[in-house]
Backbone as XML, in Angstrom:
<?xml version="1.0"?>
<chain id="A" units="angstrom">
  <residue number="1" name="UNK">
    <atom name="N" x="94.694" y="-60.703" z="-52.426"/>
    <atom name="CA" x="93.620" y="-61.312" z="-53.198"/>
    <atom name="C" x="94.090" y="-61.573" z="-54.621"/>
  </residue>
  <residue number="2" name="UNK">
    <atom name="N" x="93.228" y="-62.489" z="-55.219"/>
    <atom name="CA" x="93.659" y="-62.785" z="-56.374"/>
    <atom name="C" x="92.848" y="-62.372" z="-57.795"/>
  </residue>
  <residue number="3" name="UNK">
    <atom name="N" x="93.288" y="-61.620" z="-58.375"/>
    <atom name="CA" x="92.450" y="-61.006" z="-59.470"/>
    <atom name="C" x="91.920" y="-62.172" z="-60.552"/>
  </residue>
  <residue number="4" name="UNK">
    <atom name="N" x="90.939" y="-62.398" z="-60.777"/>
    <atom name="CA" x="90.799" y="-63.123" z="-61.747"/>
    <atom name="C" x="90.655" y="-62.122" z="-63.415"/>
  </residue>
  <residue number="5" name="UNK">
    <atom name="N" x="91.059" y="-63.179" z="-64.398"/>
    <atom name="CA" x="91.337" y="-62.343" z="-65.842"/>
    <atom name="C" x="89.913" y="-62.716" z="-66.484"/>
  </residue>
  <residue number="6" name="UNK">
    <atom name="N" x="89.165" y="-62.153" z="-67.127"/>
    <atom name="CA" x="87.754" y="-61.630" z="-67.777"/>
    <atom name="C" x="87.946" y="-62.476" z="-69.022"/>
  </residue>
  <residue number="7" name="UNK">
    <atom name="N" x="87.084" y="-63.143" z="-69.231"/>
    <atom name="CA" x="87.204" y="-63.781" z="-70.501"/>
    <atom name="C" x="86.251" y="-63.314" z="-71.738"/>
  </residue>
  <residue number="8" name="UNK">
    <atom name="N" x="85.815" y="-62.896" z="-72.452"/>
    <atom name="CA" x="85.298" y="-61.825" z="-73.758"/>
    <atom name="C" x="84.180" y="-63.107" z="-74.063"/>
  </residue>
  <residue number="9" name="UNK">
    <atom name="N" x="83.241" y="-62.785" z="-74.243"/>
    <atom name="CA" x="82.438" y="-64.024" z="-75.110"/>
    <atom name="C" x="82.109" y="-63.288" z="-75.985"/>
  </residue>
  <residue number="10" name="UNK">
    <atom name="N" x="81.876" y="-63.610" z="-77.100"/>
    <atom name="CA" x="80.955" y="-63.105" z="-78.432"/>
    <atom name="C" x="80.046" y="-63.822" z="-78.540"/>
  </residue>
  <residue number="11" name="UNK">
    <atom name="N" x="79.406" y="-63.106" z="-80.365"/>
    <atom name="CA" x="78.084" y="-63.719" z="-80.828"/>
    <atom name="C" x="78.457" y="-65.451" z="-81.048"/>
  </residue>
  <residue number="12" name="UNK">
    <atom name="N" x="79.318" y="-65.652" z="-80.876"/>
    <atom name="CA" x="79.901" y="-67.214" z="-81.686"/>
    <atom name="C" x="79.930" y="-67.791" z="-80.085"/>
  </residue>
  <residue number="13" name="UNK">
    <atom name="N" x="79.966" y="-67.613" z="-79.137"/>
    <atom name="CA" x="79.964" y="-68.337" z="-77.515"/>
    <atom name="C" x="80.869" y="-67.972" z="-77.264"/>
  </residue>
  <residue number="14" name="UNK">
    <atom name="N" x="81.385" y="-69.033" z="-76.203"/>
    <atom name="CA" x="82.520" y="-68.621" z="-75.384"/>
    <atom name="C" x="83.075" y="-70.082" z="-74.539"/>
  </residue>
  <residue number="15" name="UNK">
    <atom name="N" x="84.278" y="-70.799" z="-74.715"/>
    <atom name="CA" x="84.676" y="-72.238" z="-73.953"/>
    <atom name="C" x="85.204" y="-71.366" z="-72.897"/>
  </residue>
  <residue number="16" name="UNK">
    <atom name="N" x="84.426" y="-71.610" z="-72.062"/>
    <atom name="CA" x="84.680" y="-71.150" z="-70.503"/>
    <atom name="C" x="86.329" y="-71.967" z="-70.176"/>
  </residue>
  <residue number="17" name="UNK">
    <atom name="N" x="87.556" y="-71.519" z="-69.639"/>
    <atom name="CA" x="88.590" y="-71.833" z="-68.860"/>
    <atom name="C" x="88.310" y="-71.847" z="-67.813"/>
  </residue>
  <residue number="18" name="UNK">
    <atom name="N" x="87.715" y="-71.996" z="-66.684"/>
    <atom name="CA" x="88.127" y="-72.292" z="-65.452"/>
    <atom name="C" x="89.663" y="-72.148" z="-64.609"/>
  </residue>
  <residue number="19" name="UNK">
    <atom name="N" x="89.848" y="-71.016" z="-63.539"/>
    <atom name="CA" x="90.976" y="-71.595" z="-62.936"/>
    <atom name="C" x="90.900" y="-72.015" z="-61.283"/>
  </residue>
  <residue number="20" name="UNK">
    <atom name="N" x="91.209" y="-72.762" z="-60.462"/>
    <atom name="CA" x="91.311" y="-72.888" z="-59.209"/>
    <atom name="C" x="90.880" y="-72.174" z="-58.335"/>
  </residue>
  <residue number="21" name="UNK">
    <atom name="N" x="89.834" y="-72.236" z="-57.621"/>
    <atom name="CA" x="89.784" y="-71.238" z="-56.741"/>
    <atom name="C" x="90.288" y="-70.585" z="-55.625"/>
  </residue>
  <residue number="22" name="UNK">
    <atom name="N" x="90.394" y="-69.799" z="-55.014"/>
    <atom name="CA" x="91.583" y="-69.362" z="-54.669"/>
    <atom name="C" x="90.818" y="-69.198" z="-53.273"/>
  </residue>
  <residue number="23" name="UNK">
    <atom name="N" x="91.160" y="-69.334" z="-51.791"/>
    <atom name="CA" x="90.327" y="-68.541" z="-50.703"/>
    <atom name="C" x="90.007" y="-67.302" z="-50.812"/>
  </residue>
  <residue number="24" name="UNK">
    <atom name="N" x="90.838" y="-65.979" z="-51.218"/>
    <atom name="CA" x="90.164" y="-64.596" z="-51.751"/>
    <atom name="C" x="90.296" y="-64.016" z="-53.229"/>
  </residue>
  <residue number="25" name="UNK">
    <atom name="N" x="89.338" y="-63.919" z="-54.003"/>
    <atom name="CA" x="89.590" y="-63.288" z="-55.296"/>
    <atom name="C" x="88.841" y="-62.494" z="-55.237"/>
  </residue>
  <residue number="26" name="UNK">
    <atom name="N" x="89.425" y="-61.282" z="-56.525"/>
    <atom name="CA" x="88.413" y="-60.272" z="-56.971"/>
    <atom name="C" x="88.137" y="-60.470" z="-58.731"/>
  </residue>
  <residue number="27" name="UNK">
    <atom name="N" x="87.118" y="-60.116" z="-59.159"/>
    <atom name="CA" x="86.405" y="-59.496" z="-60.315"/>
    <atom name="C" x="86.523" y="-58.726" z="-60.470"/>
  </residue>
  <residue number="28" name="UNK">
    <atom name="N" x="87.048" y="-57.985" z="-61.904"/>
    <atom name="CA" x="86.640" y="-56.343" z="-62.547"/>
    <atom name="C" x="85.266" y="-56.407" z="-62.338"/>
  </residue>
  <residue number="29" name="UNK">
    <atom name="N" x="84.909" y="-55.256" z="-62.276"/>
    <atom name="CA" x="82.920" y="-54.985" z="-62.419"/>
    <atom name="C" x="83.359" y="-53.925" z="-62.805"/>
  </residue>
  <residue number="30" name="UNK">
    <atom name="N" x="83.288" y="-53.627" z="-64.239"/>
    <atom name="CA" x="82.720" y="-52.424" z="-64.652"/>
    <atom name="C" x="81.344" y="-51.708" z="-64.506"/>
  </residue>
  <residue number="31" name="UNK">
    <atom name="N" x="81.092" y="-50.390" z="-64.995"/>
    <atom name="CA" x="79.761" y="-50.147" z="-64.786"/>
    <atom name="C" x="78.735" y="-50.214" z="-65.904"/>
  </residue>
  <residue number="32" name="UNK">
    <atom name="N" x="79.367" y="-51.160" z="-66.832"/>
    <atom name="CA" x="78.491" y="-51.069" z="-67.514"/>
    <atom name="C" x="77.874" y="-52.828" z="-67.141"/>
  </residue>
  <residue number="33" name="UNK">
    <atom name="N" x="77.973" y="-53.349" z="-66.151"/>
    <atom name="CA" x="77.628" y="-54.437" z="-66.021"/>
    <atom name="C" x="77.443" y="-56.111" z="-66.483"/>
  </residue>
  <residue number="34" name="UNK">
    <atom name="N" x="78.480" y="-55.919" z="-67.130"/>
    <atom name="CA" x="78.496" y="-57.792" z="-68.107"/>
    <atom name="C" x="79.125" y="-58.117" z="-67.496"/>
  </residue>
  <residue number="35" name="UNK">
    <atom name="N" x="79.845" y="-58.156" z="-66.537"/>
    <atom name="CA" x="80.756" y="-59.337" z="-65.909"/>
    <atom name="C" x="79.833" y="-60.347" z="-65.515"/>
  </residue>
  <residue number="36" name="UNK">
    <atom name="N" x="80.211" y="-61.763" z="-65.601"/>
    <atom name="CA" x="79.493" y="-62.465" z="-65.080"/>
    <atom name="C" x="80.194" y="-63.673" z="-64.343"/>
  </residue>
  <residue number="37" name="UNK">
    <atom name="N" x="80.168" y="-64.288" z="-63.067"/>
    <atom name="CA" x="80.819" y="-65.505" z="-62.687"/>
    <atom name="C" x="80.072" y="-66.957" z="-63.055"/>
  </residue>
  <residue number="38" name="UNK">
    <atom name="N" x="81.434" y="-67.493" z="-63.464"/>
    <atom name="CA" x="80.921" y="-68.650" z="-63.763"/>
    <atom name="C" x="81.716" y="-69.593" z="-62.378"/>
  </residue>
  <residue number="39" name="UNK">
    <atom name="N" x="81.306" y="-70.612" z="-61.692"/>
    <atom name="CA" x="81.394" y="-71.048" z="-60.811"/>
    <atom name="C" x="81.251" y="-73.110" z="-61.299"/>
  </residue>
  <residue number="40" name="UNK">
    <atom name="N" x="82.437" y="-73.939" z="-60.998"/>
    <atom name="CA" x="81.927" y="-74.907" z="-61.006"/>
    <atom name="C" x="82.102" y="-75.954" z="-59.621"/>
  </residue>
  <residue number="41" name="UNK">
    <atom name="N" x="81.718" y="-76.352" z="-59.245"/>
    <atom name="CA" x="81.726" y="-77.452" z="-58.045"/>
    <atom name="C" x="82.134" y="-78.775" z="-58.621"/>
  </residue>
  <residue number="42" name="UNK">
    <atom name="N" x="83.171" y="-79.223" z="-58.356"/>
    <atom name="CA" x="83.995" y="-80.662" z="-58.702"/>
    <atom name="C" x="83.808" y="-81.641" z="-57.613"/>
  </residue>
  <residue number="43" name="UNK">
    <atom name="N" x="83.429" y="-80.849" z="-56.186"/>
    <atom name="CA" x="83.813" y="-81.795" z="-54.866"/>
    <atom name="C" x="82.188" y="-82.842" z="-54.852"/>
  </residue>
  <residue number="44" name="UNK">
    <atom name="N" x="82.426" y="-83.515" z="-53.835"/>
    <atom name="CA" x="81.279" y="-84.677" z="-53.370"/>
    <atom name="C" x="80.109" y="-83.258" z="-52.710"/>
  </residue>
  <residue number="45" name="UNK">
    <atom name="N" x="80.396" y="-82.217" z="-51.731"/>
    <atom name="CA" x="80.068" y="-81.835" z="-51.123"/>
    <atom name="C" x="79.750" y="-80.119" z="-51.649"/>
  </residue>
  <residue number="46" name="UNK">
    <atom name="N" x="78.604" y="-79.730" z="-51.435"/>
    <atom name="CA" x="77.783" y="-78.271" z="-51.515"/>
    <atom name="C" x="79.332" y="-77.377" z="-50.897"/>
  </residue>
  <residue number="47" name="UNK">
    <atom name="N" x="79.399" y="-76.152" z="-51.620"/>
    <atom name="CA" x="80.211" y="-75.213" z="-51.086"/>
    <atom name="C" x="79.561" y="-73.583" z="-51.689"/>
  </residue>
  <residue number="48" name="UNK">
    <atom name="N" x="79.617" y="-72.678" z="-50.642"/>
    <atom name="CA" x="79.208" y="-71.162" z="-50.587"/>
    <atom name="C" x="80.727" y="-70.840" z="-50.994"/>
  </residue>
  <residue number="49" name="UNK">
    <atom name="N" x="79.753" y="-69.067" z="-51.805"/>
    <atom name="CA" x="80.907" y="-68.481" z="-52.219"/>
    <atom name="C" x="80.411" y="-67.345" z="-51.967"/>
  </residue>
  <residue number="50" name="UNK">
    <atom name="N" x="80.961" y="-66.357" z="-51.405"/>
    <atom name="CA" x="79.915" y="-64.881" z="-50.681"/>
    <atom name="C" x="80.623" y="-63.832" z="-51.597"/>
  </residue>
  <residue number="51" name="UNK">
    <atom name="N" x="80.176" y="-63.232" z="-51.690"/>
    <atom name="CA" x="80.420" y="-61.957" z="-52.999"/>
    <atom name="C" x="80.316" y="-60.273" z="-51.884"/>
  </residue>
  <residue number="52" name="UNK">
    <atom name="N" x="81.097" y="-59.655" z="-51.254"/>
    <atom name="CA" x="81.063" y="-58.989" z="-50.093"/>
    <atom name="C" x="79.906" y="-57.715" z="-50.934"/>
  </residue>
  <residue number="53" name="UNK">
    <atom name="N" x="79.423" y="-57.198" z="-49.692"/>
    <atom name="CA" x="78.758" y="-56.330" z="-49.945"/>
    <atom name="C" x="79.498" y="-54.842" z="-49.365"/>
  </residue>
  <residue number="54" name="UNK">
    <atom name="N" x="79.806" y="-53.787" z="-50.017"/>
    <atom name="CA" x="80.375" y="-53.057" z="-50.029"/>
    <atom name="C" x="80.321" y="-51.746" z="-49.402"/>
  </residue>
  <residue number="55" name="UNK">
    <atom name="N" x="78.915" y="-51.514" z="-50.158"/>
    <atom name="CA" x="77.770" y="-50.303" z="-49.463"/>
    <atom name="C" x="76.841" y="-50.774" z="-48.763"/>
  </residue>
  <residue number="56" name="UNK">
    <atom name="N" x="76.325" y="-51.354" z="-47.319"/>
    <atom name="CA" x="75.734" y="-51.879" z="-46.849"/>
    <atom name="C" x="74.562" y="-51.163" z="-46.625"/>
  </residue>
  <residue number="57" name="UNK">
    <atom name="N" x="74.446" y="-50.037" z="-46.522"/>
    <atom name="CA" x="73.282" y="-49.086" z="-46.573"/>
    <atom name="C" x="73.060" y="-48.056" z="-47.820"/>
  </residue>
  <residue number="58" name="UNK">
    <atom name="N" x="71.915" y="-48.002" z="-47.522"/>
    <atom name="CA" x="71.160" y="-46.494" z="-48.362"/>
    <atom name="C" x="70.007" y="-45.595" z="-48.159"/>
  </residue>
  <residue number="59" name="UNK">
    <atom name="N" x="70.035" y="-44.345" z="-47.651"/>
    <atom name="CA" x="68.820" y="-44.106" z="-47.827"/>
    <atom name="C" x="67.847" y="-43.811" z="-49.359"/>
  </residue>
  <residue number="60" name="UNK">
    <atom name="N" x="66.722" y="-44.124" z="-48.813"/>
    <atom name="CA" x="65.699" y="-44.251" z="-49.800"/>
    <atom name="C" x="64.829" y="-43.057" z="-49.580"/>
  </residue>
  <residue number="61" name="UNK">
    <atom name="N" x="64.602" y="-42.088" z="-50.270"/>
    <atom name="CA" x="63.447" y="-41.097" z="-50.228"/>
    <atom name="C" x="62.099" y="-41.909" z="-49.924"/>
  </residue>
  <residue number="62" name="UNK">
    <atom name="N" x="61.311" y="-41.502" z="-48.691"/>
    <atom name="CA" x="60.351" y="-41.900" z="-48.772"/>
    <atom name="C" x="60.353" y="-43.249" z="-48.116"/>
  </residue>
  <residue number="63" name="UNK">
    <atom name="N" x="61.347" y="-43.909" z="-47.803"/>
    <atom name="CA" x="61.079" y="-45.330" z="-47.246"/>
    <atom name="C" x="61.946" y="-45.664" z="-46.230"/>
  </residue>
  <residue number="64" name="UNK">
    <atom name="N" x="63.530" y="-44.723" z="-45.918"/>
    <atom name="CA" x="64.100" y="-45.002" z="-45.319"/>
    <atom name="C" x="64.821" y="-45.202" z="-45.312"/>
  </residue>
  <residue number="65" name="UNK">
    <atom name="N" x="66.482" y="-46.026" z="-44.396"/>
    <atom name="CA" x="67.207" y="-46.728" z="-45.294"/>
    <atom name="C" x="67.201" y="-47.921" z="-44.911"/>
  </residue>
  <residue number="66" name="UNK">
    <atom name="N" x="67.950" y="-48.388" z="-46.343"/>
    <atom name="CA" x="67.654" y="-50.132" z="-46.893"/>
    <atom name="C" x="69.419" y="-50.537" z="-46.452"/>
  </residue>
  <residue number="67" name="UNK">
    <atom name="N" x="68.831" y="-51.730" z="-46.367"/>
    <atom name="CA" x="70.819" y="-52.221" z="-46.299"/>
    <atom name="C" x="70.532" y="-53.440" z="-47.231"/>
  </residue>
  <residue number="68" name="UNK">
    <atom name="N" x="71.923" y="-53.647" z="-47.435"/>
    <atom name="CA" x="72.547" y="-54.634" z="-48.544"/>
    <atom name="C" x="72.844" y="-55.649" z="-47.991"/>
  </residue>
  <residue number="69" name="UNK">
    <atom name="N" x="72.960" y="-57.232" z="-47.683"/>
    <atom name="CA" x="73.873" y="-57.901" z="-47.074"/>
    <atom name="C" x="74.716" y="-58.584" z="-48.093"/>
  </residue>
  <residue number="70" name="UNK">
    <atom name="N" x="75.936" y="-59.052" z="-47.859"/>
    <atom name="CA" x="76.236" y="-60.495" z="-48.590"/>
    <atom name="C" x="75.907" y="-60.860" z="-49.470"/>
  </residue>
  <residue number="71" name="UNK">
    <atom name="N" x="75.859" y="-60.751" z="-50.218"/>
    <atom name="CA" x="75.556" y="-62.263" z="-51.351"/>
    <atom name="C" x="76.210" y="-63.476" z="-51.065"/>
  </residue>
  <residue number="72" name="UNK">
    <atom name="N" x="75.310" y="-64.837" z="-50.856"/>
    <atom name="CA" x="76.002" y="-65.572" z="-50.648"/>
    <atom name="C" x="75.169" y="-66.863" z="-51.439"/>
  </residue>
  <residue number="73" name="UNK">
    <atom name="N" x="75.996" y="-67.666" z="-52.546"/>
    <atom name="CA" x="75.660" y="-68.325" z="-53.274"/>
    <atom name="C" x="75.669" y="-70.230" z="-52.578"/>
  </residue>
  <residue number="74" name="UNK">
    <atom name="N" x="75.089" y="-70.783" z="-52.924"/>
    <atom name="CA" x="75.561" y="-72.145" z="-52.664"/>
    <atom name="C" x="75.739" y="-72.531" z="-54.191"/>
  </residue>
  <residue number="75" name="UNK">
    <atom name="N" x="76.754" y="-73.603" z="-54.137"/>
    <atom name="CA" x="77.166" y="-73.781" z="-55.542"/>
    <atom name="C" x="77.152" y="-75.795" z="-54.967"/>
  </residue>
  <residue number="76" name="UNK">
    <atom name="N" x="76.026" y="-76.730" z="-55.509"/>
    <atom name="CA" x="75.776" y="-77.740" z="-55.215"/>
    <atom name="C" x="76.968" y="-78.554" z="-55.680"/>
  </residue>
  <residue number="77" name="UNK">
    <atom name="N" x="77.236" y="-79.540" z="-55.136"/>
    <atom name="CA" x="78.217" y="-80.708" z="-55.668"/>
    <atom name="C" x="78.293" y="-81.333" z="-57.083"/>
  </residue>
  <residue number="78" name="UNK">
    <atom name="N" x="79.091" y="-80.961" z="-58.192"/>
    <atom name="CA" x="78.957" y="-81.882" z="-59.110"/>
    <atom name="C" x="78.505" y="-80.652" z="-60.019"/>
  </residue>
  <residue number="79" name="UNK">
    <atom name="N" x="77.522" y="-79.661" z="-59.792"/>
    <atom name="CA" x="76.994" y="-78.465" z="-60.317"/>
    <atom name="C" x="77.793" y="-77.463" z="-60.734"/>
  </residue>
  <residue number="80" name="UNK">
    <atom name="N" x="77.389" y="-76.446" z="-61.537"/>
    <atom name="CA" x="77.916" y="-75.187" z="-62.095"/>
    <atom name="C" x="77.019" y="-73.769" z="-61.832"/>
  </residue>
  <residue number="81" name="UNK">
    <atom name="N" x="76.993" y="-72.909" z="-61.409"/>
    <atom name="CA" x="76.451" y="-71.790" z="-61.113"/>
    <atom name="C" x="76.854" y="-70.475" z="-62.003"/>
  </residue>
  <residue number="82" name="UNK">
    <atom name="N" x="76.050" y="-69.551" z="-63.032"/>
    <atom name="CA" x="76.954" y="-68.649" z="-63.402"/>
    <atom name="C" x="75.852" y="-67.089" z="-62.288"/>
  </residue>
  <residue number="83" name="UNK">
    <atom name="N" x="76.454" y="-66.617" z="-61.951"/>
    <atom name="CA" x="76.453" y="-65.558" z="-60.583"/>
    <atom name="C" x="76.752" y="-64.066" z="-61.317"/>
  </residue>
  <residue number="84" name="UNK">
    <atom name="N" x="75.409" y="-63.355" z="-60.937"/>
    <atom name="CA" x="75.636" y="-62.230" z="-61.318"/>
    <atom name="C" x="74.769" y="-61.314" z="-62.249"/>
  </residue>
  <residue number="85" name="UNK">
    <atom name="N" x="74.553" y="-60.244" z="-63.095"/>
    <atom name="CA" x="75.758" y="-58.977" z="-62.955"/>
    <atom name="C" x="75.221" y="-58.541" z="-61.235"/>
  </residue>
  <residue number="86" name="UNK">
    <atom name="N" x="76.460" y="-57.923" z="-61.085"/>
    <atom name="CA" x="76.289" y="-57.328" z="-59.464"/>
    <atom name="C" x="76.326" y="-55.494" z="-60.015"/>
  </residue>
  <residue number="87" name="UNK">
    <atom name="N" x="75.118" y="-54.916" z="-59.235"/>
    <atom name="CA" x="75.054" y="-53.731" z="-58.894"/>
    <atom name="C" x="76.801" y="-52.813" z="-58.400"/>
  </residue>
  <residue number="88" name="UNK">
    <atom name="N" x="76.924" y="-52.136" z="-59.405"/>
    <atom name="CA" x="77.853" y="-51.368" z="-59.069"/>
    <atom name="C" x="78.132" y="-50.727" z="-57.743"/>
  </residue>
  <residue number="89" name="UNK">
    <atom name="N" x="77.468" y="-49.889" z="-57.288"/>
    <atom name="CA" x="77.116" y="-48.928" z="-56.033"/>
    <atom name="C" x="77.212" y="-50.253" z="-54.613"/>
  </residue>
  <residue number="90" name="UNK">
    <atom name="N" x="77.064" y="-51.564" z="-54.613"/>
    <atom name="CA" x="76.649" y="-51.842" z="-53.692"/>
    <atom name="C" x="77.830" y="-52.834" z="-53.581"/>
  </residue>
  <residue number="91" name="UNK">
    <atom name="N" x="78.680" y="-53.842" z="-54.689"/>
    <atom name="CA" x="79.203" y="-54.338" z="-54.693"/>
    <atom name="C" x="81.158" y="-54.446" z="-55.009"/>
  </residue>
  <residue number="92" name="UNK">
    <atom name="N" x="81.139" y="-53.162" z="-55.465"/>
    <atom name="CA" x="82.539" y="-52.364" z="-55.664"/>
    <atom name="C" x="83.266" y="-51.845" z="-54.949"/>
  </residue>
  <residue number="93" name="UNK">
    <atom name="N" x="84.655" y="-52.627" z="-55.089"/>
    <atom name="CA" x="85.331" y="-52.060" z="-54.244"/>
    <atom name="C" x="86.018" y="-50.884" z="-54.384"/>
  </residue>
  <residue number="94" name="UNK">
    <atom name="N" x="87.326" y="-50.296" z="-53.704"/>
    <atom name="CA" x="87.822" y="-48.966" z="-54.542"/>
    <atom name="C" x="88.262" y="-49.038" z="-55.862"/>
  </residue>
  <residue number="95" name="UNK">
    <atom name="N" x="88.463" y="-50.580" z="-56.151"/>
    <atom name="CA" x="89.351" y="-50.848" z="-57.102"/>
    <atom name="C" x="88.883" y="-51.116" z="-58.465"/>
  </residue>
  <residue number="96" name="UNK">
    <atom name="N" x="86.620" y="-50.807" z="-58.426"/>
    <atom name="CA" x="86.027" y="-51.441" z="-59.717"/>
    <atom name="C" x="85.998" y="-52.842" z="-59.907"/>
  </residue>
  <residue number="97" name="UNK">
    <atom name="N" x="86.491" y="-53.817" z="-58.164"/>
    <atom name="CA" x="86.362" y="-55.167" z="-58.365"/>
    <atom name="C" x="85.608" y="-55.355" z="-57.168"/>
  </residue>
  <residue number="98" name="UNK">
    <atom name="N" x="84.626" y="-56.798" z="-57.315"/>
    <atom name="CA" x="83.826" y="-57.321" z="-56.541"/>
    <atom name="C" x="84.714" y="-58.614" z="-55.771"/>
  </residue>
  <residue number="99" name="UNK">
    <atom name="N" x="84.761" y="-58.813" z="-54.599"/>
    <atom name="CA" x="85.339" y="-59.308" z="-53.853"/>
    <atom name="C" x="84.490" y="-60.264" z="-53.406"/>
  </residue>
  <residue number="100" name="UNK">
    <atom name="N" x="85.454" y="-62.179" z="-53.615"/>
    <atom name="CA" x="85.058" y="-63.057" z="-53.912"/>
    <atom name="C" x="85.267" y="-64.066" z="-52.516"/>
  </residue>
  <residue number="101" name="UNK">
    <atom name="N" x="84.895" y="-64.628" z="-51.139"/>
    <atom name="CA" x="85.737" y="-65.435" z="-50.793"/>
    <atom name="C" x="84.411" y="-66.930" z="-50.556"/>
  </residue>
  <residue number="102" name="UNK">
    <atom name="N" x="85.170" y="-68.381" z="-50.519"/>
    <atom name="CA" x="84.978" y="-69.585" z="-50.581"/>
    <atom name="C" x="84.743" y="-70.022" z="-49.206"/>
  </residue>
  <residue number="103" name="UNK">
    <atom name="N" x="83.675" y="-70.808" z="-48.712"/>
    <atom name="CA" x="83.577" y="-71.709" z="-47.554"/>
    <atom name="C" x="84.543" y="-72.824" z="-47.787"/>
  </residue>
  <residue number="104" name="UNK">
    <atom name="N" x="85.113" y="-72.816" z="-49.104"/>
    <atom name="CA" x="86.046" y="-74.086" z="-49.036"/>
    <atom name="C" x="86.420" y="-74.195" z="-50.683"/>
  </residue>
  <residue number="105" name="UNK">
    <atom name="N" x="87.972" y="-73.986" z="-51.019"/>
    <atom name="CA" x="87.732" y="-74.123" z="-52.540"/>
    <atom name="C" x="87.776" y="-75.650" z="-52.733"/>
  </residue>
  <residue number="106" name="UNK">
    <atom name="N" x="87.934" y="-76.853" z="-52.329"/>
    <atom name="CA" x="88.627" y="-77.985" z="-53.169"/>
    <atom name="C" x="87.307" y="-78.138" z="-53.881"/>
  </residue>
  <residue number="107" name="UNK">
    <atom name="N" x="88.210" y="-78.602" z="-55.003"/>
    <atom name="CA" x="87.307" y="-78.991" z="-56.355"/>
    <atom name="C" x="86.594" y="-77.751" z="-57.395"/>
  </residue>
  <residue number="108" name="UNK">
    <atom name="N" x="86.829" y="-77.084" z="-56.473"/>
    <atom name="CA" x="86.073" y="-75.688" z="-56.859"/>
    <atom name="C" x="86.980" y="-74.584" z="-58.108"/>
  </residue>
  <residue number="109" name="UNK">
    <atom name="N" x="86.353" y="-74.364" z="-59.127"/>
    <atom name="CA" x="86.815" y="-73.705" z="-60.486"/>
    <atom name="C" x="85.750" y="-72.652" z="-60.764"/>
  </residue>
  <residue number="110" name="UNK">
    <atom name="N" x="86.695" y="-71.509" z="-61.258"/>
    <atom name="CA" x="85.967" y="-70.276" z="-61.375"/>
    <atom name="C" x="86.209" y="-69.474" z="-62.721"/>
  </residue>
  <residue number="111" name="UNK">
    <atom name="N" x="85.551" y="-68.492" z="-63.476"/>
    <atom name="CA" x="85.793" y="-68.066" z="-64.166"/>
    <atom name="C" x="84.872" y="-66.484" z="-64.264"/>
  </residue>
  <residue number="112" name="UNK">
    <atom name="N" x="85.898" y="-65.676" z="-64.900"/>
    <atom name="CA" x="84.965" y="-64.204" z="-64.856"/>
    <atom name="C" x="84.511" y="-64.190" z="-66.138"/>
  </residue>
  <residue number="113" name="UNK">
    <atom name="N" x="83.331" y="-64.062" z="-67.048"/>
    <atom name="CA" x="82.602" y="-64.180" z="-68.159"/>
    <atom name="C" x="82.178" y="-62.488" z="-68.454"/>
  </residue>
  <residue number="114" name="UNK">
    <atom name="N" x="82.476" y="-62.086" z="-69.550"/>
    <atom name="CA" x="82.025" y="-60.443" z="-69.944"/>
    <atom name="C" x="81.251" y="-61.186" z="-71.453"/>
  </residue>
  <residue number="115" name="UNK">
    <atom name="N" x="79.929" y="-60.723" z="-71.070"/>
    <atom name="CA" x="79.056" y="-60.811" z="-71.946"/>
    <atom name="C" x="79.169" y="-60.035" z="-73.737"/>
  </residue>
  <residue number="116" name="UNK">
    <atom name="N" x="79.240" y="-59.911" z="-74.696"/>
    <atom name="CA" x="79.286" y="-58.823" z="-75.353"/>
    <atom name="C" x="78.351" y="-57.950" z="-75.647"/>
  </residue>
  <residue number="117" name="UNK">
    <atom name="N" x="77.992" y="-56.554" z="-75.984"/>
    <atom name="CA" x="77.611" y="-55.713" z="-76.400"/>
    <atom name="C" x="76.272" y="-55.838" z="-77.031"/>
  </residue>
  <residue number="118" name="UNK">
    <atom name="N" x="75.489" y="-55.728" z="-77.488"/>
    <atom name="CA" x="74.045" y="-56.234" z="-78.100"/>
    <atom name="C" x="74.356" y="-55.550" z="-79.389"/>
  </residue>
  <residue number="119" name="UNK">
    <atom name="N" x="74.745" y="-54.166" z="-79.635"/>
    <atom name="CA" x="74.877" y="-53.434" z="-81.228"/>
    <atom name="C" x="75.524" y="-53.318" z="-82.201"/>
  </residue>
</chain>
């Protein structure tokens, strides 16, 4: 898989880079939760991007257990999607990265976005 590199935004913004999408990438996800994907669609045609789900179950006091599926985004033709923060516990792999794969990359550009700090 292919790690993608985190790009820092501050109070001043952030010019998103984009790189190629790759058939499998991962995201850092820290736990403090700012990662964010930015996703753009270049092609004529709609393409999914599924974000694996990790912990597929849980029990719940009182209710049972719940399961997790997939995340799975459609990212429209011509469009940009930014995706995310993802739940730690449900979406992490061993590695503190969220695991990324494409119904199809052409045209397709991605970027990992870390929000900054509020204080």
């Amino acid at each position: 898989m292919t790690a993608l590199t985190v790009q820092n935004m501050s109070d001043a913004g952030l010019e998103v880079v984009p790189v190629a999408a790759a058939a499998s990438q991962t995201m850092p996800n820290p736990s403090d939760q700012r990662n964010l994907l930015y996703v753009k669609n270049g092609d004529g045609s709609d393409h999914d991007i599924t974000i694996t789900a990790q912990k597929t179950s849980k029990v719940v006091p009182g209710i049972g257990t719940m399961t997790k599926a997939d995340k799975v985004v459609t990212v429209t033709a011509g469009e940009f999607r930014l995706i995310g923060p993802f739940p730690v516990g449900a979406y992490n792999n061993e590695n503190g990265e969220v695991e990324l794969a494409w119904s199809a990359t052409t045209s397709m550009t991605v970027a990992a976005v870390r929000l900054p700090t509020l204080d």
